[in-house]
C-alpha positions as CSV (number, residue, x, y, z in Angstrom):
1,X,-176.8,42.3,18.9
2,X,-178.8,39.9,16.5
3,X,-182.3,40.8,15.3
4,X,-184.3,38.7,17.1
5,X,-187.9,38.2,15.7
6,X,-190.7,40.1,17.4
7,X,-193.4,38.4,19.5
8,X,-196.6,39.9,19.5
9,X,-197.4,41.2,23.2
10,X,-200.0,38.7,23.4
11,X,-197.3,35.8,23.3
12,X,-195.2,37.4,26.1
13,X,-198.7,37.3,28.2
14,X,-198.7,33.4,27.7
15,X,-195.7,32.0,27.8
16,X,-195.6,29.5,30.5
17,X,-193.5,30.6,33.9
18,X,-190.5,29.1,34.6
19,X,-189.9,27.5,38.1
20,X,-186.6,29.0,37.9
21,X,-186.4,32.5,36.6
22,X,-184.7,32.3,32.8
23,X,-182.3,34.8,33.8
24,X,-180.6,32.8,36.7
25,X,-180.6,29.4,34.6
26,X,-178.6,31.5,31.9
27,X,-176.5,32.7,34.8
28,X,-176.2,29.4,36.5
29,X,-174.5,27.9,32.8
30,X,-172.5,31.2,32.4
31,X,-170.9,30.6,35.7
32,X,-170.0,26.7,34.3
33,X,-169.4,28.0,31.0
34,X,-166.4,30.1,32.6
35,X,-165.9,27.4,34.8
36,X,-164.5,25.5,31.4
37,X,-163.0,28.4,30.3
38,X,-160.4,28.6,33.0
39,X,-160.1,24.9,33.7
40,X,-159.5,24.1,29.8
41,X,-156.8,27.4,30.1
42,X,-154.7,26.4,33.6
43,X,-155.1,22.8,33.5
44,X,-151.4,23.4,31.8
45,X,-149.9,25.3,34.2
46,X,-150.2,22.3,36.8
47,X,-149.5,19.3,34.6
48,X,-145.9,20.6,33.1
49,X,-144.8,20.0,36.0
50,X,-145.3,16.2,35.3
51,X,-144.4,16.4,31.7
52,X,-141.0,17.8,32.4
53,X,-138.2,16.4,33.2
54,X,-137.2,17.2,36.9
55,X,-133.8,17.4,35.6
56,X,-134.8,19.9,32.8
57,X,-137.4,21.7,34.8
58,X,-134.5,24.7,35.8
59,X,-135.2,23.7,39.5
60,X,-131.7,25.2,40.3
61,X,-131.6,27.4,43.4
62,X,-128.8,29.1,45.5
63,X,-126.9,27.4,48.3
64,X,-128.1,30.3,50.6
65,X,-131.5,30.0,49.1
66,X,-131.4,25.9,49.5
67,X,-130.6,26.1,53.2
68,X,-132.9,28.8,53.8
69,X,-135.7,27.1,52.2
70,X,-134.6,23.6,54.0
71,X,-135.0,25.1,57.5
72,X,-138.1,26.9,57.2
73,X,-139.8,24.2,55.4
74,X,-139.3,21.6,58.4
75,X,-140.5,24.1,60.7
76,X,-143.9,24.1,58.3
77,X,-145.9,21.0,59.4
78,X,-146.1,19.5,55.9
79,X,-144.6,16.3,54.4
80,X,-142.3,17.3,51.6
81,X,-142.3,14.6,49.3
82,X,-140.7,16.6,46.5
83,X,-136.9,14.3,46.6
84,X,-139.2,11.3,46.1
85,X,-141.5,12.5,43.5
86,X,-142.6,9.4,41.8
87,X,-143.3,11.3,38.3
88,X,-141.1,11.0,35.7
89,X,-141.7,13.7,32.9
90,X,-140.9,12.8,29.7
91,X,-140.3,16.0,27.8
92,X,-137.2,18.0,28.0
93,X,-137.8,21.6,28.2
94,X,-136.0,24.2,29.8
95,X,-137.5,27.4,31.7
96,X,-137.8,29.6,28.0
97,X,-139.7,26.9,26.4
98,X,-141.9,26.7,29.1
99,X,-142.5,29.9,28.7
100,X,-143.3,29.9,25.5
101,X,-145.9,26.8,25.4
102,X,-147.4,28.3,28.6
103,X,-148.1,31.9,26.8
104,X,-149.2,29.8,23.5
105,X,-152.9,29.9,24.3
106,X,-152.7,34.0,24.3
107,X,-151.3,34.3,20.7
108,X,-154.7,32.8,19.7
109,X,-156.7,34.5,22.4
110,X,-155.9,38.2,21.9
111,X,-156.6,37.6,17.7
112,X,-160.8,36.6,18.3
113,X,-161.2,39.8,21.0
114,X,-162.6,42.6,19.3
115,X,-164.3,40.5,16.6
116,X,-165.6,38.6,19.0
117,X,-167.5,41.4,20.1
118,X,-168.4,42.6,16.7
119,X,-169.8,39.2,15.8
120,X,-171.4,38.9,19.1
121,X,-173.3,41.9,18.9
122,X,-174.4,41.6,15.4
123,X,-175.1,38.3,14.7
124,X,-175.7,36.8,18.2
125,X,-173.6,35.8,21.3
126,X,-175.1,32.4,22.6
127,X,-173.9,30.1,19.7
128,X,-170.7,32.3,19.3
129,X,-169.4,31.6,22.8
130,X,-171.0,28.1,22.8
131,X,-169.0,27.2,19.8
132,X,-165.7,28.7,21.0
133,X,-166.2,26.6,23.9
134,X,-166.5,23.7,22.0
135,X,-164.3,24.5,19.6
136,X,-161.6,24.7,22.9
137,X,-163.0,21.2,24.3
138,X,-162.0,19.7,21.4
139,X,-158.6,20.9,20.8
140,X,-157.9,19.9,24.8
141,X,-159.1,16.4,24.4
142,X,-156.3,16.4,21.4
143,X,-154.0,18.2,23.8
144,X,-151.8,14.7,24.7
145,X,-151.3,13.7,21.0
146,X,-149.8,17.1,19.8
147,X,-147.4,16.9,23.0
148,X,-146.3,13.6,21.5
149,X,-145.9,14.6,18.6
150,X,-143.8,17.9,19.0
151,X,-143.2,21.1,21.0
152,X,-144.5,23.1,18.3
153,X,-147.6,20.6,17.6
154,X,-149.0,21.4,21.3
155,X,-148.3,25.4,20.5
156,X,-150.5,24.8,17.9
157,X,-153.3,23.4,19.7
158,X,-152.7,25.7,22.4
159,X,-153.0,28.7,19.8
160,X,-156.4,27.2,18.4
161,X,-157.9,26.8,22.1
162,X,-157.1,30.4,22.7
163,X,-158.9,31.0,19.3
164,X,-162.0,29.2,20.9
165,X,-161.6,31.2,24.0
166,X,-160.8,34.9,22.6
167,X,-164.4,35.1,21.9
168,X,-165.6,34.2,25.5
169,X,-165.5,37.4,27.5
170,X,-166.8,39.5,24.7
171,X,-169.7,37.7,24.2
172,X,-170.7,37.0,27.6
173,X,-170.4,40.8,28.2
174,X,-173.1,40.8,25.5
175,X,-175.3,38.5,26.8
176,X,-175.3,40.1,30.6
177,X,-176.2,43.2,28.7
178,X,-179.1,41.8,27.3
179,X,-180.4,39.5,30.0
180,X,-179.5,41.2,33.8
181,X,-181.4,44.2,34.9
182,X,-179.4,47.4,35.6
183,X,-179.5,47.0,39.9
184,X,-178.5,43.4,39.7
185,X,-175.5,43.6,36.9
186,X,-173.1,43.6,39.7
187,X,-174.0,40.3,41.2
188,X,-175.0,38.6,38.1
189,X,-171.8,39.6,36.0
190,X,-169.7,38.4,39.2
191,X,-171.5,35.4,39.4
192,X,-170.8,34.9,36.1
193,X,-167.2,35.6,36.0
194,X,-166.7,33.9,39.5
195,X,-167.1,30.5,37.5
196,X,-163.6,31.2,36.0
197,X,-162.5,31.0,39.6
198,X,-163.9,27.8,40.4
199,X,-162.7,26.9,37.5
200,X,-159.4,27.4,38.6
201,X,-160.0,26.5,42.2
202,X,-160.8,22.8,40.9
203,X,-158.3,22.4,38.0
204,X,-155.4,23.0,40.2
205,X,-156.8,20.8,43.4
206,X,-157.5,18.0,41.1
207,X,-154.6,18.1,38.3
208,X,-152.1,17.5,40.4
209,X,-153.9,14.1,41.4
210,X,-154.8,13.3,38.3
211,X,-151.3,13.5,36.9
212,X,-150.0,11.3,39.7
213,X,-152.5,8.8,39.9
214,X,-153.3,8.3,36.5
215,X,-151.1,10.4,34.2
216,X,-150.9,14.2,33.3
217,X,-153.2,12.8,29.7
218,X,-156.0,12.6,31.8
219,X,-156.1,16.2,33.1
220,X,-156.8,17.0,29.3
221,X,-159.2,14.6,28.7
222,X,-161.6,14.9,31.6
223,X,-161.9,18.4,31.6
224,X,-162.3,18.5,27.5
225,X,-164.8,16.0,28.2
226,X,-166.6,17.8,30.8
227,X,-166.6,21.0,27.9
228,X,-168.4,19.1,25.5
229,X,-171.2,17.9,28.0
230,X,-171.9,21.8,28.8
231,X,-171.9,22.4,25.5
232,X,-175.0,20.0,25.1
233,X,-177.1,21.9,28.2
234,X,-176.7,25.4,27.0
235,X,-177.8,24.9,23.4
236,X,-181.1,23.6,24.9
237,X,-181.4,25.8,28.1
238,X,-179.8,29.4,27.2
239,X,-181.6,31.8,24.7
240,X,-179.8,34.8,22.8
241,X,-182.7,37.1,24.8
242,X,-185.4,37.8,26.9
243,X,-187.9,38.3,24.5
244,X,-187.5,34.5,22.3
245,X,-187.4,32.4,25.7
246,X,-190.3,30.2,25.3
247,X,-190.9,30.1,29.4
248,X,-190.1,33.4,30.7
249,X,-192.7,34.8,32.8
250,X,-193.9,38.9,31.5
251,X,-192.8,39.7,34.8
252,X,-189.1,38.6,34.7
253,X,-189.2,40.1,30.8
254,X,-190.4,43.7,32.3
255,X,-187.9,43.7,34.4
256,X,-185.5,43.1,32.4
257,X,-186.2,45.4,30.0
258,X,-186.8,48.2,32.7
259,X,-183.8,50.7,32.3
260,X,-182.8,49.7,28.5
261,X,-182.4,52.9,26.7
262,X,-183.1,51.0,23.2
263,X,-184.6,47.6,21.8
264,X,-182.5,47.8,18.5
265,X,-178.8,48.2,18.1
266,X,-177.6,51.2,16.5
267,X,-174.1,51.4,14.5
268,X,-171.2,51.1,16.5
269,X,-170.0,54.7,16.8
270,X,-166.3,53.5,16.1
271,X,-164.6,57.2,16.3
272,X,-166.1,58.0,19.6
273,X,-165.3,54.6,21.3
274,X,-161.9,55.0,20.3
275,X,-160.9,58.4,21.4
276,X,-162.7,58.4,24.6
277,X,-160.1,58.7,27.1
278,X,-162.4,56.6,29.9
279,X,-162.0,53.5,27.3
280,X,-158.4,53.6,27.1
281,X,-157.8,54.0,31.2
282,X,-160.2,51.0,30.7
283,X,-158.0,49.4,28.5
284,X,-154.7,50.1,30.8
285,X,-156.5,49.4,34.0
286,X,-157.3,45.8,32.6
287,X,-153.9,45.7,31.1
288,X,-152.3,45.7,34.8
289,X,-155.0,43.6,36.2
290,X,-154.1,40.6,33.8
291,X,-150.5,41.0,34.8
292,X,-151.2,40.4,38.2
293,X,-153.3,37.5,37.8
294,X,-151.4,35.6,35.4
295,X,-148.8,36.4,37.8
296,X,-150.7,34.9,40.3
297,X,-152.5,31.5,38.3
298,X,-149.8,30.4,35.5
299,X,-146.6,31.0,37.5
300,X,-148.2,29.7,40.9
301,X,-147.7,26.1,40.8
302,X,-144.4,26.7,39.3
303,X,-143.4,28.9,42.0
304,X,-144.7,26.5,45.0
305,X,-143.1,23.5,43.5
306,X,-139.8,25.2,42.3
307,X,-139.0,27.4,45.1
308,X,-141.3,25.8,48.6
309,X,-140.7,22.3,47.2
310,X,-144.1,20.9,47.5
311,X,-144.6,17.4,45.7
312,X,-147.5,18.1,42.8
313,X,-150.7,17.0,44.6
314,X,-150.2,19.1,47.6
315,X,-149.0,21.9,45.0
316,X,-152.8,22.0,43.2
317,X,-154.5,22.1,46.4
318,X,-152.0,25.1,47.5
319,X,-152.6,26.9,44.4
320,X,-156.3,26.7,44.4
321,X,-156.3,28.2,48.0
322,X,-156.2,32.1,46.9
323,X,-158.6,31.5,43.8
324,X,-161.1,29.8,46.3
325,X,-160.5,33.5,47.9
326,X,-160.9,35.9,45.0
327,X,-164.3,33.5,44.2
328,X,-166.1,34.0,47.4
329,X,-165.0,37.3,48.0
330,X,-166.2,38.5,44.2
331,X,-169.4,36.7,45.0
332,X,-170.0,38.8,48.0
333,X,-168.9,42.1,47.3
334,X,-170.9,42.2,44.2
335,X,-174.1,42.4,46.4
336,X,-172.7,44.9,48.2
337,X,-172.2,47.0,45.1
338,X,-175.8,46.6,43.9
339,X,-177.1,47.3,47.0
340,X,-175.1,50.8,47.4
341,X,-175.8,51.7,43.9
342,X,-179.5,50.9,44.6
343,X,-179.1,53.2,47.8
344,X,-178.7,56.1,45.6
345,X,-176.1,57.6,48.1
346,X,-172.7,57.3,45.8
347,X,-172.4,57.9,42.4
348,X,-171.6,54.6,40.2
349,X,-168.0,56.4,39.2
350,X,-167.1,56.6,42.6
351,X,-168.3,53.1,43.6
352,X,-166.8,51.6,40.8
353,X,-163.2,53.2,41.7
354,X,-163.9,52.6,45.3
355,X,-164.2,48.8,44.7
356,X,-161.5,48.7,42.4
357,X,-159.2,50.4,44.2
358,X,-159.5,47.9,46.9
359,X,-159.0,45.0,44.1
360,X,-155.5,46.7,42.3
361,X,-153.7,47.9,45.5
362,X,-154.8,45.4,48.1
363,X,-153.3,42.2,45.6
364,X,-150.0,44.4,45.2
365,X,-149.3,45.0,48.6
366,X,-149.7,41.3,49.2
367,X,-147.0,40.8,46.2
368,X,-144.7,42.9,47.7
369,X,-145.0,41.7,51.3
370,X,-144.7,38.0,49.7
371,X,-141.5,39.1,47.7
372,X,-140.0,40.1,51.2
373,X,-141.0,36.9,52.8
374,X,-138.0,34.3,51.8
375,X,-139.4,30.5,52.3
376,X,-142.3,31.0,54.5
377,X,-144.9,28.7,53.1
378,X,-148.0,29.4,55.7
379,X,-146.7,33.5,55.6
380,X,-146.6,33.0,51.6
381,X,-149.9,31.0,51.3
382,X,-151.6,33.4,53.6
383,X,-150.4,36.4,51.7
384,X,-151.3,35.2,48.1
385,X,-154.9,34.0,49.2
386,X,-155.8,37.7,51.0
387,X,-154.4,39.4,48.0
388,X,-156.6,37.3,45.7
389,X,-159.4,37.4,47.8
390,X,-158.9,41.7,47.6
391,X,-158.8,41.5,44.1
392,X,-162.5,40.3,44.1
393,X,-163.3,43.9,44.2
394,X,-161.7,44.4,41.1
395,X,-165.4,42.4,39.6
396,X,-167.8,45.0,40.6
397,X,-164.3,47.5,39.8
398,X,-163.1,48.1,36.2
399,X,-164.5,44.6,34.8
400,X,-168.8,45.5,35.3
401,X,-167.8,49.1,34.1
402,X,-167.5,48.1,30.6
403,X,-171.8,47.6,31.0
404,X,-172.1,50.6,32.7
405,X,-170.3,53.0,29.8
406,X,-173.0,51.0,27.4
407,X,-174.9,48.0,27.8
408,X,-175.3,47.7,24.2
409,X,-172.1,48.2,23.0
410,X,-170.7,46.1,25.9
411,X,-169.5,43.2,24.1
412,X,-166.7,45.3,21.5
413,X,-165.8,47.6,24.0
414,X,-164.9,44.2,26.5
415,X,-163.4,42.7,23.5
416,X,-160.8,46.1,22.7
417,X,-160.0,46.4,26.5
418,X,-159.1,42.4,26.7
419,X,-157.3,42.4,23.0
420,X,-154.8,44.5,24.5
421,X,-154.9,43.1,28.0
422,X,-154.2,38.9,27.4
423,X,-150.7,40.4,25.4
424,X,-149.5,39.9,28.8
425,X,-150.9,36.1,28.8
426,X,-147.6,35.4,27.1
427,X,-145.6,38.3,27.9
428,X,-145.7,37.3,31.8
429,X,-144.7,33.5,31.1
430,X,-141.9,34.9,29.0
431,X,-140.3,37.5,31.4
432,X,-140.8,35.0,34.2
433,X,-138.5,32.6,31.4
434,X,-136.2,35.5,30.7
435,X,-135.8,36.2,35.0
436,X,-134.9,32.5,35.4
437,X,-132.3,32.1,32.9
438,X,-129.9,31.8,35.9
439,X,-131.8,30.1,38.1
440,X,-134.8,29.6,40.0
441,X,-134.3,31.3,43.2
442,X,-136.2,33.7,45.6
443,X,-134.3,36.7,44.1
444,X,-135.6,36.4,40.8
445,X,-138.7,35.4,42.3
446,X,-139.0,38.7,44.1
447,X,-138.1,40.3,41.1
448,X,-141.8,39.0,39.4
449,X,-143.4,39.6,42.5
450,X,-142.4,43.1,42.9
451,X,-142.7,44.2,39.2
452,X,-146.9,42.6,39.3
453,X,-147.1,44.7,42.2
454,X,-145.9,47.5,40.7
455,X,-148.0,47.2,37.3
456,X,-151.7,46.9,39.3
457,X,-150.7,49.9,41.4
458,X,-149.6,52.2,38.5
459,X,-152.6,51.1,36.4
460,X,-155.1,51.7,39.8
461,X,-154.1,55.2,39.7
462,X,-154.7,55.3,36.1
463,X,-158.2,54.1,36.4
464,X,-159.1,56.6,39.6
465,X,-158.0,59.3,37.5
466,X,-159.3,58.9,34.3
467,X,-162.1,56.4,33.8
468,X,-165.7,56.4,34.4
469,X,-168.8,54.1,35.0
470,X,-171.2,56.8,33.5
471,X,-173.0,55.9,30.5
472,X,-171.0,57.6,27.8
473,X,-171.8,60.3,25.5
474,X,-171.9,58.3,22.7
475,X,-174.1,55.7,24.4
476,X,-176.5,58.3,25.6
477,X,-177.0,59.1,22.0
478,X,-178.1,56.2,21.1
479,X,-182.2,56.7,21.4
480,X,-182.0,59.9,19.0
481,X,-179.7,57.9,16.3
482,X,-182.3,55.9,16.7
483,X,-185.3,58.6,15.7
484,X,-182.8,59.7,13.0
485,X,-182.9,56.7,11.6
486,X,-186.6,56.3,11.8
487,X,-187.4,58.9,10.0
488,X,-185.2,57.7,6.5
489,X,-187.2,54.5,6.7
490,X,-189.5,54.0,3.3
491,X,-193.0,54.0,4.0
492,X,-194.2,50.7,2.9
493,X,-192.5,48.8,5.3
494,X,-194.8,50.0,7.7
495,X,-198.3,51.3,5.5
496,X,-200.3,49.7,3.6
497,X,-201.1,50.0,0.0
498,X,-203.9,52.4,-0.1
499,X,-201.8,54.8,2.8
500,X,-198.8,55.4,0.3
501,X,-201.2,56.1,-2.6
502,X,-203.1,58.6,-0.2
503,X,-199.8,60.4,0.4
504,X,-198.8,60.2,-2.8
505,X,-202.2,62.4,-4.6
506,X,-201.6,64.6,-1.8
507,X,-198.1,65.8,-2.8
């Protein structure tokens, strides 16, 4: 973390209270920080659909598959305006480019992870993730003008907003570390994190609109505009910590020390991280997670307008339906986990693989029922919004356990487990590209349905068996590195003059 410069305790005593605690103002801007972060990364997934040509959008289904779909969908109470879809797209790409601008953003994203976290932790995490948030606002608003000017020109841009983005979770991860007490990282970090979901929820209700009613440009340059206005509140109303807010009360500050095994930030003990075996079920755990949800958000709208046929407005609203779920259910569940963990009655290990259990195998069982479904939209819709609203347990699960294995080292250890993780941001779009090759049907469909479902069930197991929520050896260690290091310090840093000379006739 940064070196921040001491106040004297008489300072602390003085500051002015805050109406509003500091800590839930820095929340309330992480949650619409990740609000942008989600919006500025799916706002993509919805508004291909208008920039593609219908007759190069591999909408090519079965005969069986056609008449299946045909009968089911006029037994669903829903206007299908799909045949009379007034959009025109303009680019021609088939299902493998697709694929590839859609997984564009990861190339970027996975590169900042882990230096994200360095940097973060080091140097400072507020202007870090407030700059890659800008950085990503900016390269949205230009989003239109490198579509028109090449396939390969919007890659780009879509590389550089991932850039902008990579550093995002490792940061925040820092920043909850530093600012929420130990019994309320559960609800704060899901608060947090739930903004993503909103995010999401929004982007894909209102994208579809905005592409019809006014063009799929504006998607870009609303919600690149609405980046850059955030950007403006939290460099005046977030601090890097508790201790340089100007109007935190000594109250708030006590408590959020309360439970902090150190105040300064020893070396990162590289060799341990990396060959502890909790870390890397970490790493595998998030691995399959991310499979099923960009399974879930980037193929979505793809799947309700390619294979259910609904026209693009009514496809946003569909698709935000089961983040809606996963947002309120995260919210909720995250006070349940701080209030058992406050109980004392369960160990954090077991309350952490408890919770995530419930968010890895609930969300696959969903998948699987929905791959056996065929064309039942309110079966489908039903089964997709209760497997993302289980997955909400997955945010007091494997995500908060990267704080709980060391609040200070939170940030690189997020930003190793999430390098490795977001590969699948552009592996998913391209085996979903590679499935399609003959067709958009509900076979191949299936066929991504059941292998997400597969992924988060193997990688559950891998996380009951092998990971932990315990702070870790090497984080325990922390306060006697500490005294080590202490004790090599030179003297006159900290004695004056005639103390050193003292010292000095008596050797």
């Amino acid at each position: 973390m940064a070196t921040e410069e001491k106040k004297p305790p008489s300072a602390e005593i003085c500051k002015p209270k805050s109406a509003i605690p500091a800590r839930y103002v820095f929340a309330l801007l992480g949650f619409f920080g990740f609000f942008n972060v989600y919006a500025m990364r799916v706002n993509l997934s919805v508004a291909i659909i208008a920039m593609v040509k219908p007759s190069n959008n591999s909408n090519v289904t079965t005969v069986e598959d056609n008449v299946a779909c045909q009968e089911l969908l006029e037994d669903f109470k829903y206007e299908n305006n799909s045949s009379s879809k007034s959009i025109e797209g303009e680019f021609e790409w088939d299902s493998q480019v697709q694929g590839v601008v859609l997984g564009a953003f990861f190339y970027g994203y996975v590169i900042t992870q882990v230096p994200g976290g360095l940097f973060a932790e080091k140097y400072g995490a507020k202007w870090l993730f407030g700059g890659g948030m800008l950085l990503t606002s900016l390269f949205t608003l230009l989003t239109p003008i490198a579509a028109s000017w090449s396939v390969w020109a919007l890659v780009a841009a879509r590389v550089i907003e991932g850039l902008g983005e990579g550093v995002a979770f490792p940061a925040m991860n820092t920043l909850i570390g530093q600012w929420a007490p130990k019994l309320e990282r559960s609800r704060i970090g899901s608060f947090i994190y739930t903004g993503s979901n909103i995010g999401t929820v929004v982007t894909l209700a209102i994208a579809g609109v905005l592409s019809d009613k006014v063009g799929w440009p504006s998607v870009f340059y609303v919600l690149g505009a609405l980046g850059c206005v955030w950007f403006v509140l939290w460099a005046i109303l977030v601090f890097e910590t508790p201790e340089v807010h100007p109007r935190i009360s000594k109250e708030e500050l006590v408590l959020i020390r309360e439970g902090r095994e150190n105040k300064t930030r020893p070396p990162t003990p590289w060799k341990s991280i990396l060959t502890s075996i909790p870390l890397w079920a970490l790493v595998i755990s998030h691995t399959g997670q991310s499979w099923g949800f960009y399974t879930f958000f980037i193929q979505m709208p793809m799947y309700l307008s390619n294979i259910l046929h609904f026209d693009l407005n009514k496809n946003g609203v569909l698709s935000a339906l089961p983040n809606l779920m996963l947002s309120l259910m995260s919210i909720i569940v995250s006070i349940f986990a701080d209030k058992l963990r406050q109980s004392g009655k369960l160990k954090i290990t077991v309350i952490r693989k408890i919770f995530n259990t419930i968010g890895f195998v609930g969300p696959a069982l969903c998948l699987l029922a929905v791959s056996f479904s065929g064309c039942r939209p309110t079966l489908i819709v039903a089964l997709l919004s209760l497997g993302m609203g289980l997955n909400g347990f997955a945010y007091s699960g494997f995500i908060v356990t990267h704080v709980d294995m060391s609040p200070d080292f939170a940030g690189t250890l997020y930003g190793i487990t999430n390098f490795f993780s977001n590969f699948t941001g552009f592996l998913v779009p391209a085996y979903v590209g590679w499935i399609m090759q003959d067709g958009q049907t509900v076979k191949n469909w299936a066929i991504v349905f059941i292998t997400a479902s597969v992924v988060l069930s193997v990688t559950a197991i891998v996380y009951d068996a092998f990971c932990s929520a315990e702070l870790q050896p090497w984080a325990a260690t922390e306060k006697k590195d500490e005294k080590q290091l202490q004790k090599r310090k030179t003297c006159p840093r900290k004695r004056t003059l005639m103390h050193v000379l003292r010292n000095c006739r008596n050797n």
